[in-house]
N, C-alpha and C positions, 0 to 999 in steps of 0.2 A: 848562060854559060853551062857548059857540060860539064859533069862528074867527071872525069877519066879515071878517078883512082879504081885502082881492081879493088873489089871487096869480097867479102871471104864468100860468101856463095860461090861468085864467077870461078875462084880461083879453088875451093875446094870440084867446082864441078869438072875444071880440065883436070884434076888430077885424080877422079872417080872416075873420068872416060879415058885417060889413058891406064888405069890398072885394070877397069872392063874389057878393054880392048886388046891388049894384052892376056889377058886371060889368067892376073894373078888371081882375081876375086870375085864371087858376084853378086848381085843388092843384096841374097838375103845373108849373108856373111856379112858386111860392114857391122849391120846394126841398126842401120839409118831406118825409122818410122816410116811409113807412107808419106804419112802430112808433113814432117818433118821434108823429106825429099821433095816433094811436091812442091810446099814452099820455097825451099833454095832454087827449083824449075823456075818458079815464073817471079820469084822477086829477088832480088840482088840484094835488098839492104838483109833480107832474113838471116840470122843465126838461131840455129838449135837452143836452147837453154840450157844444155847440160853438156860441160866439158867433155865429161865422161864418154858419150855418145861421138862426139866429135873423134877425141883421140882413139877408142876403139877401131873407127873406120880406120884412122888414120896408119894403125898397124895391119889390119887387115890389108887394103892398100900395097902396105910394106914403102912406105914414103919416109924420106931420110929426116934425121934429126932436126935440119937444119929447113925440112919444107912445116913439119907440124910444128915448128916453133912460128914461122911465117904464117900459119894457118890459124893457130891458137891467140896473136899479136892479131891479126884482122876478127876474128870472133870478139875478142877485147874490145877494140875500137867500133864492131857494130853492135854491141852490146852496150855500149856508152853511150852512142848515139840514139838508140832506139830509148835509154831510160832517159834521157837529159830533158 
């Protein structure tokens, strides 16, 4: 059976291509690590370790209250699952 659920890499990276794309912001302004990015690139279950780093991006960006809480709830939950 397939995963379908979106997980915070997928769903942080459409909303780091639509603020690049748009031209609010760009890689080296979020904050995001090389490896750190690279990782979210090619694996889905990744989260960063550090909130901090996350929400930074997430104002850089400029994403509404209501997406970094949706973003920071999936870091949660793949954070649980990667220690469990």
């Amino acid at each position: 059976m397939i995963d379908d659920k979106l997980k915070f890499a997928q769903l942080f990276m459409r909303k780091y291509d639509r603020a690049i794309g748009s031209g609010v912001c760009s890689f080296s302004q979020t904050g995001i690590g090389a490896m750190n990015f690279t990782n979210m690139c090619v694996n889905s279950d990744f989260v960063p370790d550090s909130d901090e780093v996350i929400l930074k991006a997430c104002r850089v960006m400029r994403l509404t209250e209501e997406e970094i809480a949706e973003l920071m709830a999936l870091a949660a939950e793949g954070r649980e699952e990667r220690d469990a």
